[in-house]
C-alpha distance (Angstrom), angle and dihedral (degrees) to the residues before:
residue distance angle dihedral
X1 . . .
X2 3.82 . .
X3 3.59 92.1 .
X4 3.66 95.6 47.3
X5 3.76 91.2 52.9
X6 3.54 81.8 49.2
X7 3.91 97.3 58.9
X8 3.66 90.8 47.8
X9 4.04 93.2 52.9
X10 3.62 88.3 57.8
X11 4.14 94.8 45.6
X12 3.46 107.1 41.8
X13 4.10 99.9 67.9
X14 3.72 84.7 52.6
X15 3.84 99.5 79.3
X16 4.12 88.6 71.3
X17 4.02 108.9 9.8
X18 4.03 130.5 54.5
X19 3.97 114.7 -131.4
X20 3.98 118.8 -127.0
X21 3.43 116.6 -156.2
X22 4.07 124.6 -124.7
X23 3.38 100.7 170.3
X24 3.94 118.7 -89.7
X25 4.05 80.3 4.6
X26 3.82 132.3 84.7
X27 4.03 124.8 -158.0
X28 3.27 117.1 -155.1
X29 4.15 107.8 -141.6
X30 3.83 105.6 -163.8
X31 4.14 111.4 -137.3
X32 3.71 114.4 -131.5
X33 4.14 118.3 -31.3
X34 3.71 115.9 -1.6
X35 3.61 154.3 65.9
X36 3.27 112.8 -7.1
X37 3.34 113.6 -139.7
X38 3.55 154.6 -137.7
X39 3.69 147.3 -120.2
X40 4.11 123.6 -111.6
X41 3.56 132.8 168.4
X42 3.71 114.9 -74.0
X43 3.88 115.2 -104.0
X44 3.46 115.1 -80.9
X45 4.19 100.0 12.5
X46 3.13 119.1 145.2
X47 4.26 142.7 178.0
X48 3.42 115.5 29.0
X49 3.42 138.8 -23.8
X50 4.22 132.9 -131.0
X51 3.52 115.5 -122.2
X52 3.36 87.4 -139.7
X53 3.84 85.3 68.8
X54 3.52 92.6 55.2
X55 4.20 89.7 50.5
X56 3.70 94.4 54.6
X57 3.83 86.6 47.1
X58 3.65 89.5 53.8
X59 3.57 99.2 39.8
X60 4.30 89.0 53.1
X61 3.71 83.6 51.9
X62 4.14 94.6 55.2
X63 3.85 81.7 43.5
X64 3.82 92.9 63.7
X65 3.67 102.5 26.7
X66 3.30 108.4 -105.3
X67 3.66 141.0 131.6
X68 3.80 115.3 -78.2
X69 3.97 94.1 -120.7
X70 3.85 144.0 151.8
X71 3.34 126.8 -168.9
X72 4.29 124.2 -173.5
X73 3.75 142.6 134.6
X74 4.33 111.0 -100.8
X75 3.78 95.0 -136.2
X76 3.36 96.5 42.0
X77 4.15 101.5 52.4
X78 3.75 97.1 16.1
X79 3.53 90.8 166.1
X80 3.80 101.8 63.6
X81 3.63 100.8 72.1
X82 3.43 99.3 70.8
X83 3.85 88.9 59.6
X84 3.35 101.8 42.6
X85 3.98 89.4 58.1
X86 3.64 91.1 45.9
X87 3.85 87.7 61.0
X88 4.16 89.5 54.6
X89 3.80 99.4 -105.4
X90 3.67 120.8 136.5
X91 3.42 118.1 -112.0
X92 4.24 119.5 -140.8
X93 3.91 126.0 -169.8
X94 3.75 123.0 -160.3
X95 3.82 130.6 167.5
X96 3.81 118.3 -82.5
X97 3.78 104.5 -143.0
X98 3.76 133.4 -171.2
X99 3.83 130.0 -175.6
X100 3.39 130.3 -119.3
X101 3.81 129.0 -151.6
X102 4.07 112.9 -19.4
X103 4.05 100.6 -40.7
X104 3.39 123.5 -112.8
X105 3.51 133.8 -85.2
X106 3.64 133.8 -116.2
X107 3.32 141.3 -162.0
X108 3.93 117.2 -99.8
X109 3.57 115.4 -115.7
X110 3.97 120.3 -111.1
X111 3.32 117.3 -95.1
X112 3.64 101.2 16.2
X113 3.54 138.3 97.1
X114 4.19 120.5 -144.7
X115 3.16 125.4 -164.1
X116 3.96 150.2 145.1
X117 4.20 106.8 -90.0
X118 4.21 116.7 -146.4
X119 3.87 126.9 -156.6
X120 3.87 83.7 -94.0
X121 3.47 105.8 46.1
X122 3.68 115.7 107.2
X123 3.60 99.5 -136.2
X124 3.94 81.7 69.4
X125 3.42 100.3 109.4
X126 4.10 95.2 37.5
X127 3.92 85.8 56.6
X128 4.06 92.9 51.1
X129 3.67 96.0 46.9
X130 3.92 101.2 47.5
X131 3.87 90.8 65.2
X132 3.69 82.0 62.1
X133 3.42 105.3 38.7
X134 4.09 86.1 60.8
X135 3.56 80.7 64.4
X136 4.13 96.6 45.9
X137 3.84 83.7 -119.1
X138 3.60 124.9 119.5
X139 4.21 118.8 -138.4
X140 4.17 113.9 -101.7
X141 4.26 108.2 -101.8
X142 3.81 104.5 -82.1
X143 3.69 101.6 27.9
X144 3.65 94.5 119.4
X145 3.14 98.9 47.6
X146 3.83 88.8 48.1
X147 4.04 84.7 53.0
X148 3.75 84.2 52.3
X149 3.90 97.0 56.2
X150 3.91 89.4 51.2
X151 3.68 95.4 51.5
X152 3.48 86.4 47.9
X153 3.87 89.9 52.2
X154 3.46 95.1 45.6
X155 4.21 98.4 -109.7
X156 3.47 103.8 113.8
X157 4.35 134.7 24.8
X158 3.64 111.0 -160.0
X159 4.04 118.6 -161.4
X160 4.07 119.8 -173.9
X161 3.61 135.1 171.1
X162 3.68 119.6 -127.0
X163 3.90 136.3 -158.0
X164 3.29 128.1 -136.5
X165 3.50 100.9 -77.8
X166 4.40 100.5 51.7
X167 3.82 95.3 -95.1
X168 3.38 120.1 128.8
X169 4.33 117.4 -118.9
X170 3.65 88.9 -180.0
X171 3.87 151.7 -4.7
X172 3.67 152.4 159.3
X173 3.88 142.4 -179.7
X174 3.81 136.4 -120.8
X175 3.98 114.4 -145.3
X176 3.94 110.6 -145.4
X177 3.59 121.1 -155.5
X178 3.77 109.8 162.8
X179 4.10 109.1 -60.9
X180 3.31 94.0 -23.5
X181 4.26 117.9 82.4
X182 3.92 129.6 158.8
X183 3.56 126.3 -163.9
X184 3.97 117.1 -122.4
X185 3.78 137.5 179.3
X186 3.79 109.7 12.3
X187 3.40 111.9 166.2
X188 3.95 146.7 163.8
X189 3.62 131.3 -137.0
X190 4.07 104.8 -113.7
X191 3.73 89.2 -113.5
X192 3.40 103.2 55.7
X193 4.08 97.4 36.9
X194 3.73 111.8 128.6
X195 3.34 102.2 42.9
X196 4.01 97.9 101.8
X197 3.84 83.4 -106.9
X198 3.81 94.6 134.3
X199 3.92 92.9 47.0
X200 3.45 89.9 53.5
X201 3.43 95.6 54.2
X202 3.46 98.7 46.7
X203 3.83 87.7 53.0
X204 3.96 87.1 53.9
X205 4.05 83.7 55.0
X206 3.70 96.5 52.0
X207 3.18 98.3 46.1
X208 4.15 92.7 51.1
X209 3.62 87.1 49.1
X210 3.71 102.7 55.8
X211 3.84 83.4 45.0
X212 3.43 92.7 62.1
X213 3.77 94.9 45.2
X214 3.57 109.3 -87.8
X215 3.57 117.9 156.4
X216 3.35 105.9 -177.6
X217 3.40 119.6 42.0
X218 4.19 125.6 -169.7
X219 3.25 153.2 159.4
X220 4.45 139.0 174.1
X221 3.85 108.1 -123.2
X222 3.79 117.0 -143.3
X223 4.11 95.0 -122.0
X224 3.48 135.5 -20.1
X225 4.11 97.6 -88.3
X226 4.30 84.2 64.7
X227 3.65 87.8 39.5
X228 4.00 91.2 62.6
X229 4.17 88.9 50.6
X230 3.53 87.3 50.5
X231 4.00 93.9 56.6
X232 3.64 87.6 56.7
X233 3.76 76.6 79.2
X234 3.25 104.5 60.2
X235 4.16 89.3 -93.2
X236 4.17 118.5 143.4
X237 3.69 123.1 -164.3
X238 3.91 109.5 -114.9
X239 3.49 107.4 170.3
X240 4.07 138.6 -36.1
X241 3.83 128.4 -80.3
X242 3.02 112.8 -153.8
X243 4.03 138.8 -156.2
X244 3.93 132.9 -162.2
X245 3.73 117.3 -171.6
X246 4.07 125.5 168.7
Protein backbone atom coordinates (compact mmCIF):
# COMPACT_ATOMS: atom_id res chain seq x y z
CA UNK A 1 0.00 0.00 0.00
CA UNK A 2 2.97 2.15 1.08
CA UNK A 3 4.60 1.72 -2.10
CA UNK A 4 1.64 2.45 -4.12
CA UNK A 5 1.10 5.69 -2.30
CA UNK A 6 4.54 6.10 -3.03
CA UNK A 7 4.25 5.85 -6.92
CA UNK A 8 1.47 8.24 -6.92
CA UNK A 9 3.53 10.99 -4.80
CA UNK A 10 6.05 10.96 -7.40
CA UNK A 11 3.33 11.15 -10.52
CA UNK A 12 0.89 13.42 -9.61
CA UNK A 13 3.09 16.87 -9.67
CA UNK A 14 4.04 15.81 -13.10
CA UNK A 15 0.88 16.89 -14.99
CA UNK A 16 2.03 20.81 -14.47
CA UNK A 17 5.78 20.88 -13.03
CA UNK A 18 9.16 19.19 -14.44
CA UNK A 19 11.25 17.18 -11.75
CA UNK A 20 15.11 18.04 -11.28
CA UNK A 21 17.09 15.56 -9.97
CA UNK A 22 19.43 15.98 -6.66
CA UNK A 23 20.36 12.78 -6.14
CA UNK A 24 18.11 10.50 -3.85
CA UNK A 25 15.84 13.85 -3.93
CA UNK A 26 13.23 15.12 -6.42
CA UNK A 27 12.12 18.97 -6.82
CA UNK A 28 9.15 19.55 -8.04
CA UNK A 29 9.42 22.85 -10.54
CA UNK A 30 5.81 24.04 -11.07
CA UNK A 31 5.12 25.04 -15.02
CA UNK A 32 3.46 28.33 -15.50
CA UNK A 33 0.84 29.65 -12.59
CA UNK A 34 0.29 27.34 -9.73
CA UNK A 35 1.30 25.51 -6.79
CA UNK A 36 4.52 25.71 -6.21
CA UNK A 37 5.87 22.83 -5.19
CA UNK A 38 7.99 20.82 -3.17
CA UNK A 39 10.80 18.43 -3.04
CA UNK A 40 10.39 14.48 -1.98
CA UNK A 41 12.58 11.68 -2.19
CA UNK A 42 13.06 10.32 -5.60
CA UNK A 43 11.15 7.02 -6.34
CA UNK A 44 12.69 4.15 -5.17
CA UNK A 45 15.59 5.84 -2.67
CA UNK A 46 16.38 4.35 -0.03
CA UNK A 47 18.98 4.57 3.34
CA UNK A 48 19.89 7.71 4.30
CA UNK A 49 20.16 10.84 2.94
CA UNK A 50 23.24 13.73 2.98
CA UNK A 51 22.35 16.87 4.30
CA UNK A 52 24.16 18.25 1.83
CA UNK A 53 21.41 16.93 -0.50
CA UNK A 54 18.88 18.57 1.30
CA UNK A 55 21.07 22.15 1.08
CA UNK A 56 21.38 22.07 -2.62
CA UNK A 57 17.62 21.30 -2.68
CA UNK A 58 17.01 24.26 -0.64
CA UNK A 59 19.35 26.49 -2.16
CA UNK A 60 17.59 25.61 -5.99
CA UNK A 61 14.42 26.47 -4.26
CA UNK A 62 15.72 30.21 -3.05
CA UNK A 63 17.06 30.30 -6.66
CA UNK A 64 13.56 30.12 -8.17
CA UNK A 65 11.48 31.61 -5.54
CA UNK A 66 9.82 29.19 -4.03
CA UNK A 67 9.03 27.95 -0.67
CA UNK A 68 11.81 25.99 1.03
CA UNK A 69 9.64 22.70 1.42
CA UNK A 70 9.82 18.86 1.65
CA UNK A 71 7.26 16.72 1.48
CA UNK A 72 7.60 12.49 2.16
CA UNK A 73 5.96 9.62 3.93
CA UNK A 74 8.07 8.66 7.59
CA UNK A 75 7.97 4.92 7.06
CA UNK A 76 8.69 4.99 3.78
CA UNK A 77 12.13 7.29 3.74
CA UNK A 78 12.91 7.03 7.39
CA UNK A 79 16.17 8.28 6.84
CA UNK A 80 15.44 11.79 5.57
CA UNK A 81 14.33 13.41 8.62
CA UNK A 82 17.32 13.56 10.29
CA UNK A 83 18.75 15.65 7.40
CA UNK A 84 16.21 17.76 6.76
CA UNK A 85 16.38 19.03 10.52
CA UNK A 86 20.01 19.31 10.33
CA UNK A 87 19.52 21.88 7.51
CA UNK A 88 17.06 24.11 10.02
CA UNK A 89 13.69 23.26 8.50
CA UNK A 90 10.81 22.47 10.63
CA UNK A 91 9.60 19.27 10.59
CA UNK A 92 5.41 18.61 10.72
CA UNK A 93 3.64 15.16 11.26
CA UNK A 94 0.07 14.53 10.31
CA UNK A 95 -1.89 11.27 10.03
CA UNK A 96 -1.56 9.23 6.83
CA UNK A 97 -5.02 7.82 6.24
CA UNK A 98 -6.40 5.29 3.83
CA UNK A 99 -10.02 4.15 3.26
CA UNK A 100 -11.43 1.09 3.57
CA UNK A 101 -14.43 -0.37 1.73
CA UNK A 102 -16.79 2.48 0.04
CA UNK A 103 -16.79 5.29 2.96
CA UNK A 104 -19.54 6.11 4.77
CA UNK A 105 -22.21 8.33 4.25
CA UNK A 106 -23.37 11.33 5.97
CA UNK A 107 -26.05 13.27 6.27
CA UNK A 108 -26.09 16.61 4.19
CA UNK A 109 -26.09 19.61 6.11
CA UNK A 110 -29.31 21.95 6.18
CA UNK A 111 -29.38 24.49 4.05
CA UNK A 112 -26.76 23.53 1.72
CA UNK A 113 -26.47 21.94 -1.42
CA UNK A 114 -23.21 19.46 -2.26
CA UNK A 115 -22.33 18.51 -5.14
CA UNK A 116 -19.48 17.55 -7.73
CA UNK A 117 -18.42 21.08 -9.73
CA UNK A 118 -17.28 20.69 -13.77
CA UNK A 119 -15.07 23.13 -15.79
CA UNK A 120 -18.46 24.66 -16.86
CA UNK A 121 -20.32 24.95 -13.94
CA UNK A 122 -20.74 28.37 -12.67
CA UNK A 123 -20.14 27.79 -9.16
CA UNK A 124 -16.48 27.18 -10.48
CA UNK A 125 -14.92 29.95 -9.24
CA UNK A 126 -17.00 30.00 -5.71
CA UNK A 127 -15.66 26.34 -5.20
CA UNK A 128 -11.81 27.43 -5.92
CA UNK A 129 -11.83 30.38 -3.73
CA UNK A 130 -13.46 28.90 -0.48
CA UNK A 131 -10.43 26.57 0.05
CA UNK A 132 -8.65 29.79 0.33
CA UNK A 133 -10.77 31.85 2.05
CA UNK A 134 -10.48 29.14 5.09
CA UNK A 135 -7.09 30.26 4.99
CA UNK A 136 -7.94 34.30 4.78
CA UNK A 137 -6.07 34.07 1.43
CA UNK A 138 -7.50 34.85 -1.78
CA UNK A 139 -6.63 32.35 -5.05
CA UNK A 140 -3.74 33.90 -7.64
CA UNK A 141 -5.74 35.48 -11.05
CA UNK A 142 -6.37 32.44 -13.28
CA UNK A 143 -6.58 29.73 -10.79
CA UNK A 144 -10.00 28.81 -11.66
CA UNK A 145 -9.70 28.70 -14.78
CA UNK A 146 -6.54 26.59 -14.33
CA UNK A 147 -8.90 24.23 -12.05
CA UNK A 148 -11.16 24.25 -15.04
CA UNK A 149 -8.55 22.92 -17.62
CA UNK A 150 -7.75 19.95 -15.20
CA UNK A 151 -11.24 18.91 -14.75
CA UNK A 152 -11.52 19.10 -18.22
CA UNK A 153 -8.41 16.83 -18.58
CA UNK A 154 -9.43 14.53 -16.20
CA UNK A 155 -6.61 15.45 -13.21
CA UNK A 156 -8.54 16.77 -10.64
CA UNK A 157 -12.69 16.37 -9.41
CA UNK A 158 -13.70 19.14 -7.28
CA UNK A 159 -16.99 18.71 -4.97
CA UNK A 160 -18.39 21.88 -2.84
CA UNK A 161 -21.36 22.55 -0.91
CA UNK A 162 -23.36 25.55 -1.64
CA UNK A 163 -25.94 27.75 0.29
CA UNK A 164 -28.79 28.98 -0.81
CA UNK A 165 -27.66 31.68 -2.72
CA UNK A 166 -24.68 29.68 -5.26
CA UNK A 167 -21.69 30.52 -3.02
CA UNK A 168 -19.58 28.08 -2.04
CA UNK A 169 -19.22 27.34 2.21
CA UNK A 170 -16.80 24.70 1.48
CA UNK A 171 -14.83 22.48 -1.01
CA UNK A 172 -12.02 20.30 -1.89
CA UNK A 173 -10.53 18.24 -4.82
CA UNK A 174 -9.64 14.59 -5.46
CA UNK A 175 -6.42 14.06 -7.75
CA UNK A 176 -6.85 10.87 -10.01
CA UNK A 177 -3.99 9.10 -11.28
CA UNK A 178 -5.02 5.67 -12.44
CA UNK A 179 -6.55 3.59 -9.25
CA UNK A 180 -4.94 5.41 -7.00
CA UNK A 181 -6.66 9.13 -5.85
CA UNK A 182 -6.08 11.26 -2.62
CA UNK A 183 -8.14 13.91 -1.44
CA UNK A 184 -6.43 17.45 -0.93
CA UNK A 185 -7.46 20.91 0.18
CA UNK A 186 -10.92 20.77 1.73
CA UNK A 187 -11.66 23.62 3.44
CA UNK A 188 -14.48 25.84 5.09
CA UNK A 189 -15.05 29.41 5.03
CA UNK A 190 -14.47 30.62 8.86
CA UNK A 191 -18.09 31.49 9.08
CA UNK A 192 -19.64 28.57 8.25
CA UNK A 193 -17.01 26.04 10.07
CA UNK A 194 -18.75 23.62 12.30
CA UNK A 195 -21.38 22.71 10.45
CA UNK A 196 -19.97 19.16 9.20
CA UNK A 197 -19.56 21.00 5.85
CA UNK A 198 -16.05 19.67 5.21
CA UNK A 199 -17.07 15.99 6.10
CA UNK A 200 -19.65 16.15 3.82
CA UNK A 201 -17.69 17.10 1.16
CA UNK A 202 -15.13 14.80 1.56
CA UNK A 203 -17.80 12.06 1.58
CA UNK A 204 -19.08 13.55 -1.86
CA UNK A 205 -15.24 12.98 -3.02
CA UNK A 206 -15.01 9.44 -2.00
CA UNK A 207 -17.77 8.43 -3.23
CA UNK A 208 -16.93 10.07 -6.95
CA UNK A 209 -13.70 8.45 -6.73
CA UNK A 210 -14.60 4.90 -6.19
CA UNK A 211 -17.13 5.57 -9.00
CA UNK A 212 -14.66 6.28 -11.27
CA UNK A 213 -12.50 3.34 -10.32
CA UNK A 214 -10.34 4.28 -7.63
CA UNK A 215 -9.06 1.69 -5.53
CA UNK A 216 -7.24 3.23 -3.17
CA UNK A 217 -8.42 6.08 -1.74
CA UNK A 218 -6.24 8.64 0.77
CA UNK A 219 -5.67 11.49 2.21
CA UNK A 220 -2.91 13.23 5.24
CA UNK A 221 -5.03 14.75 8.07
CA UNK A 222 -3.77 17.96 9.64
CA UNK A 223 -3.58 16.43 13.45
CA UNK A 224 -5.02 13.74 15.12
CA UNK A 225 -8.44 15.63 16.37
CA UNK A 226 -9.31 15.91 12.17
CA UNK A 227 -7.96 12.54 11.82
CA UNK A 228 -10.82 11.05 14.19
CA UNK A 229 -13.66 13.03 11.87
CA UNK A 230 -12.12 11.57 9.05
CA UNK A 231 -12.58 7.83 10.39
CA UNK A 232 -16.15 8.51 10.59
CA UNK A 233 -15.60 7.83 6.93
CA UNK A 234 -14.44 4.80 6.84
CA UNK A 235 -10.57 6.33 6.91
CA UNK A 236 -7.64 4.26 9.04
CA UNK A 237 -4.41 5.76 9.98
CA UNK A 238 -1.51 3.89 8.13
CA UNK A 239 1.42 5.72 8.66
CA UNK A 240 2.57 9.61 8.99
CA UNK A 241 3.21 12.15 6.19
CA UNK A 242 5.16 14.32 7.00
CA UNK A 243 6.08 18.10 5.97
CA UNK A 244 9.23 20.36 6.62
CA UNK A 245 8.98 23.95 5.67
CA UNK A 246 11.64 26.86 6.69
Amino acid sequence: MLNRIETYYDAVPRSSARAEEFGPLTLFVQEGQGWPFYARPALGATGEIPVEDVEKVRARQRELGVPEAFEWVAETTPGLRAAVEASGLTVHEHPLMVLEGDGLAVPEPEGVTVRMVGADDPGLGSAVAAPYAAFGMAPQPGTAERIGGRIEAGLTRLAAAFDGTGDALTAGQHQPVGPVSEVVGVGTVPAARRRGLGLAVTAALVADARAHGAELVFLSASDADVARLYGRLGFRTVATALIAEA
